[in-house]
DSSP file (Angstrom, degrees, kcal/mol; ACC not computed):
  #  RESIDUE AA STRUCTURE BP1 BP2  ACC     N-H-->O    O-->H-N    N-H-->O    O-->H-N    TCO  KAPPA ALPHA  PHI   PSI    X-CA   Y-CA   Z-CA
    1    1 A X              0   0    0      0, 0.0     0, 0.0     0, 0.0     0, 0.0   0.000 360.0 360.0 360.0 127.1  -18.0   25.8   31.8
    2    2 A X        -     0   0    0      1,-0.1     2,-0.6     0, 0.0     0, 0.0  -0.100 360.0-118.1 -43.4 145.7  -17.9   29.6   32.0
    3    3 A X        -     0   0    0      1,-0.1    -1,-0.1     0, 0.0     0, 0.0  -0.840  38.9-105.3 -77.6 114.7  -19.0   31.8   29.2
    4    4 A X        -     0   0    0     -2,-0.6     2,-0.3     1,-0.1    -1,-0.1   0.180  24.4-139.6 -21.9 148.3  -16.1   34.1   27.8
    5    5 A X        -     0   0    0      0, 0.0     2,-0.6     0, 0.0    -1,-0.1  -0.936  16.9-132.3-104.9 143.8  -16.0   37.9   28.6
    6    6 A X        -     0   0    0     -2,-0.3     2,-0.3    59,-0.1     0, 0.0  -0.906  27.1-119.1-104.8 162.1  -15.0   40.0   25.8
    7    7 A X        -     0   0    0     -2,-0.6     2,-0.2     1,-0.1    58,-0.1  -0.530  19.7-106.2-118.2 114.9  -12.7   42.3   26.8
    8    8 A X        -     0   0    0     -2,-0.3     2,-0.5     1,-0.1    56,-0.2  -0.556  40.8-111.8 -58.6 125.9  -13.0   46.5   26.8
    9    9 A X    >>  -     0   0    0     54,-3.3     4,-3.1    -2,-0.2     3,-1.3  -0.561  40.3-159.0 -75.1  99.4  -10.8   47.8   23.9
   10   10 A X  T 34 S+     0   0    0     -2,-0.5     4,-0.4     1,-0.3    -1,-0.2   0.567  93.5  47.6 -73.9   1.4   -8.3   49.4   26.8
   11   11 A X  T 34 S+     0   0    0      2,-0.2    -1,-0.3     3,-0.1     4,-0.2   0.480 110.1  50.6-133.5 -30.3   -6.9   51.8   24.4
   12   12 A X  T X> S+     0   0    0     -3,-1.3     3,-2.9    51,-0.2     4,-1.3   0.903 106.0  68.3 -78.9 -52.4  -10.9   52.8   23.0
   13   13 A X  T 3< S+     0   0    0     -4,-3.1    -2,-0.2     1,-0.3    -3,-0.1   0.659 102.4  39.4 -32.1 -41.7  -11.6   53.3   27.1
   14   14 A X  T 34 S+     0   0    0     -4,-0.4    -1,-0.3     1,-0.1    -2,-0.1   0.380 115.6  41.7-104.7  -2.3   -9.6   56.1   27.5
   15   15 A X  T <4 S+     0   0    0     -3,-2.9    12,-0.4    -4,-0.2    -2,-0.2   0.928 115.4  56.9-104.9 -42.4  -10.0   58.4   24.5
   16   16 A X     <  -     0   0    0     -4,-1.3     2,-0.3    10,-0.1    10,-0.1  -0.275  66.8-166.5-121.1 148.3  -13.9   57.7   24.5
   17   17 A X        -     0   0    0     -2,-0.1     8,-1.9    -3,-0.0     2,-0.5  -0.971  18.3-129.8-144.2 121.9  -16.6   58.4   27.6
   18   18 A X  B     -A   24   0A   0     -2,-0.3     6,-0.2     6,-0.2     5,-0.1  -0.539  22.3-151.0 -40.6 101.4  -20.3   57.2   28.2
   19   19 A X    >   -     0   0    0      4,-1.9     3,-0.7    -2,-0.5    -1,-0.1  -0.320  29.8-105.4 -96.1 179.0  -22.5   60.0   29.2
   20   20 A X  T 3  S+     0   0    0      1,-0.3    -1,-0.1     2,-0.1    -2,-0.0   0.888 120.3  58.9 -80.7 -11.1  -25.6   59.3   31.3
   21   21 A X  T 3  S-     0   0    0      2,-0.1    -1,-0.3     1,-0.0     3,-0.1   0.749 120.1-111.8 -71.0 -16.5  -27.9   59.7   28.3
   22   22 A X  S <  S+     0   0    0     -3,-0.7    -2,-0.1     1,-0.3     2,-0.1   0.124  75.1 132.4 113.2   4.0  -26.0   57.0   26.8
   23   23 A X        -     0   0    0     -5,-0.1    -4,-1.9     1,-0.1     2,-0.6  -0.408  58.6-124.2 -75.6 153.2  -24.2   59.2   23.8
   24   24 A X  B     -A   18   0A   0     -6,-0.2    28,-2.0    28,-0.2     2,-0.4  -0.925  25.2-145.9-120.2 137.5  -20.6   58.4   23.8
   25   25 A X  E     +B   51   0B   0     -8,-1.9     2,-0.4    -2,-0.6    26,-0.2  -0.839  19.7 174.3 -89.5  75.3  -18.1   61.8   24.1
   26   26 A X  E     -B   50   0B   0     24,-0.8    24,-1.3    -2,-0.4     2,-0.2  -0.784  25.0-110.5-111.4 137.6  -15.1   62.1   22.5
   27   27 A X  E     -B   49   0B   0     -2,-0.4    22,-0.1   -12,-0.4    19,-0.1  -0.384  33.6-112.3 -53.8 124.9  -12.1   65.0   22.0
   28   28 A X        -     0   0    0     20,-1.0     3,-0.2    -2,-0.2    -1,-0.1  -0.283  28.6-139.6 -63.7 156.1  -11.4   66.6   19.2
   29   29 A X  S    S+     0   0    0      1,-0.2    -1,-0.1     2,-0.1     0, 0.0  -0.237  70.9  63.3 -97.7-178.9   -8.0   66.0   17.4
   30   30 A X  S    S+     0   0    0     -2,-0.1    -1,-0.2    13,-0.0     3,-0.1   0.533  74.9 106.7  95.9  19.0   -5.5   68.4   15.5
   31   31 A X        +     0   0    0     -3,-0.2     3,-0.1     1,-0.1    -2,-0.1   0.246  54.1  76.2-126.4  35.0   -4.7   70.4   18.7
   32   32 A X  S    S+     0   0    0      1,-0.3     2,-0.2     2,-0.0    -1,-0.1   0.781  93.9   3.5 -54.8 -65.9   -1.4   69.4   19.6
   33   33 A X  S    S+     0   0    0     -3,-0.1    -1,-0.3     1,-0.1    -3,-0.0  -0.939 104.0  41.3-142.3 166.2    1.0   71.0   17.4
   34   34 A X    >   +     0   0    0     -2,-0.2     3,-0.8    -3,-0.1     4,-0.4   0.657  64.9 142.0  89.4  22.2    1.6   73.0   15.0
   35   35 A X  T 3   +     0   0    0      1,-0.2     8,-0.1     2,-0.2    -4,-0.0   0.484  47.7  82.2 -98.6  15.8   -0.8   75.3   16.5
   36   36 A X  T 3  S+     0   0    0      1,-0.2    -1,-0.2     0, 0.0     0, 0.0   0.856  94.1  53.3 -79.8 -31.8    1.2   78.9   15.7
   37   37 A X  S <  S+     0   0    0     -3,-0.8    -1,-0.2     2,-0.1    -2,-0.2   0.611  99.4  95.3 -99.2 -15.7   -0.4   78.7   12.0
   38   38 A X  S    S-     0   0    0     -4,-0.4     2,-0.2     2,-0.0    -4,-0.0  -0.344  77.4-117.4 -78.6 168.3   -4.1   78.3   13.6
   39   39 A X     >  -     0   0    0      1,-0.1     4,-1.6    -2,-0.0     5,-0.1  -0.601  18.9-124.0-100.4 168.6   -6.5   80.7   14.3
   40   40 A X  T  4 S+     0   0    0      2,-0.3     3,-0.2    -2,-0.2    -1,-0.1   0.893 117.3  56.7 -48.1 -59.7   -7.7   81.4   18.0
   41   41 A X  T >> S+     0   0    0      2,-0.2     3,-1.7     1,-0.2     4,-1.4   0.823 104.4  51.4 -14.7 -80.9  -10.8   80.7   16.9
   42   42 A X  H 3> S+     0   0    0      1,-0.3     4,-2.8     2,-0.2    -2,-0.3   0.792 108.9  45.2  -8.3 -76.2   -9.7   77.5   15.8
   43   43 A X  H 3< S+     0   0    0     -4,-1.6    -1,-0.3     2,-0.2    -2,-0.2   0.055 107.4  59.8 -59.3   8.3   -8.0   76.2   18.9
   44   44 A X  H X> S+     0   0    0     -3,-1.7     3,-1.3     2,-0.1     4,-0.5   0.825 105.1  46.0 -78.1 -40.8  -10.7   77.3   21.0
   45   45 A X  H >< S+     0   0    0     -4,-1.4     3,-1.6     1,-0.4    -2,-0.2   0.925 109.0  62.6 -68.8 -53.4  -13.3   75.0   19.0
   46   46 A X  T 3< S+     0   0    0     -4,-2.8    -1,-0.4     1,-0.2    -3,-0.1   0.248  91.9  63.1 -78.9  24.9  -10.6   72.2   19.3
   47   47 A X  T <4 S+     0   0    0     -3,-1.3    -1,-0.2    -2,-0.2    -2,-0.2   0.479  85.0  99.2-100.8 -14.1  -10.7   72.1   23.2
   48   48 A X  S << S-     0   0    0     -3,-1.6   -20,-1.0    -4,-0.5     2,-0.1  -0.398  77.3-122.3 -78.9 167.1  -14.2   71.0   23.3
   49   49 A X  E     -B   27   0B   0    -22,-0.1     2,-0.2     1,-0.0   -22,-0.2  -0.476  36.8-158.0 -99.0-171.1  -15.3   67.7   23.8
   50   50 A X  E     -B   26   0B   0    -24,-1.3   -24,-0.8    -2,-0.1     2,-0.2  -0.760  22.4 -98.9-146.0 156.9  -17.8   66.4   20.6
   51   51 A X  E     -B   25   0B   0    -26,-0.2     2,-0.6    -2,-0.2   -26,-0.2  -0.676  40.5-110.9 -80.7 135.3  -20.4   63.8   20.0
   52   52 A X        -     0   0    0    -28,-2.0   -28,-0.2    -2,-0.2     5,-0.1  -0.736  44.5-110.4 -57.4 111.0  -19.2   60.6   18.3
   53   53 A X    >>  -     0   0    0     -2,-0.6     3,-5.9     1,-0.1     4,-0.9  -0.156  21.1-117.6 -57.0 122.5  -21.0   60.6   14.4
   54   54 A X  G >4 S+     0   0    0      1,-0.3     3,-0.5     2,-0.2     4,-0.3   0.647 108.6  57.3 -26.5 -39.1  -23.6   58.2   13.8
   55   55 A X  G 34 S+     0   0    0      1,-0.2    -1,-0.3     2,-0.1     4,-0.1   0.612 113.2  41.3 -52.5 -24.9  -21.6   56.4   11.0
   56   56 A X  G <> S+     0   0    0     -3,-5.9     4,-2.1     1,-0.1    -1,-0.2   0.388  94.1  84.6-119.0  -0.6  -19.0   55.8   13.2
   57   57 A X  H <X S+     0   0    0     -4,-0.9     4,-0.7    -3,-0.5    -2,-0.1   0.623  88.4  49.5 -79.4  -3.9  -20.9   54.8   16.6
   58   58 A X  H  > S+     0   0    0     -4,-0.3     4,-1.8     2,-0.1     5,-0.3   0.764 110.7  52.7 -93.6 -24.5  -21.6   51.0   16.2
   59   59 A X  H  4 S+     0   0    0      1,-0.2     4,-0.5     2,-0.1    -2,-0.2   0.967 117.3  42.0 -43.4 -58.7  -17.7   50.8   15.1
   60   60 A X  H  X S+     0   0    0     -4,-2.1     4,-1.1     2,-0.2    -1,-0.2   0.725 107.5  55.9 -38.3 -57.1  -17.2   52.8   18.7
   61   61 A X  H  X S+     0   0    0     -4,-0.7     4,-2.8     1,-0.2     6,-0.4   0.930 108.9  54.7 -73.8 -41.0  -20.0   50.7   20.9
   62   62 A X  H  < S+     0   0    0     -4,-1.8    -2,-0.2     1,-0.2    -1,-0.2   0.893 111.5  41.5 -56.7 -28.6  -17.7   47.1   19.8
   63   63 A X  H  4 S+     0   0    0     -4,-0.5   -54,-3.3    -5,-0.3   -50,-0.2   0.916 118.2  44.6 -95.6 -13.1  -14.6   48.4   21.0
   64   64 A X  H  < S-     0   0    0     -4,-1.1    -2,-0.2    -3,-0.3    -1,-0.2   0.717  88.9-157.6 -86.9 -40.5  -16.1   49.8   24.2
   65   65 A X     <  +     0   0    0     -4,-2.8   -59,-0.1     1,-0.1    -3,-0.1   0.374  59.1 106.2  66.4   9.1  -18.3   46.6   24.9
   66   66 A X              0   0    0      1,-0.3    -1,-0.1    -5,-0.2    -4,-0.1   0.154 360.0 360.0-118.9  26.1  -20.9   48.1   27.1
   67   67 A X              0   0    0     -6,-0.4    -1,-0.3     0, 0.0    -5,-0.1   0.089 360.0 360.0-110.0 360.0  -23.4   48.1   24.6
């Protein structure tokens, strides 16, 4: 009998990305709407992408499964 596969969190796949060092890449949030009361400054920072924080990266590698 086959061994199960577990299944890529399809919903983690597509906000999160694997870089070739292995660090996983994610966008920041809060830059949707509402953005008239922000500063430029502000919305600039929130279009780059960010590092996922150690605290939160074995949570991250489970839903991703390619770890």
């Amino acid at each position: 009998m086959a061994k199960v596969k577990m299944k890529t969190n399809r919903s983690a796949a597509k906000r999160f990305k694997i870089t070739a060092k292995g660090k996983i890449k994610r966008w920041k949030s809060g830059g949707a709407h509402y953005n008239t009361k922000k500063s430029s400054k502000r919305k600039r920072q929130l279009r780059k992408a960010t590092y996922v924080k150690t605290n939160m990266l074995k949570h991250v590698q489970k839903l991703l499964k390619e770890f």
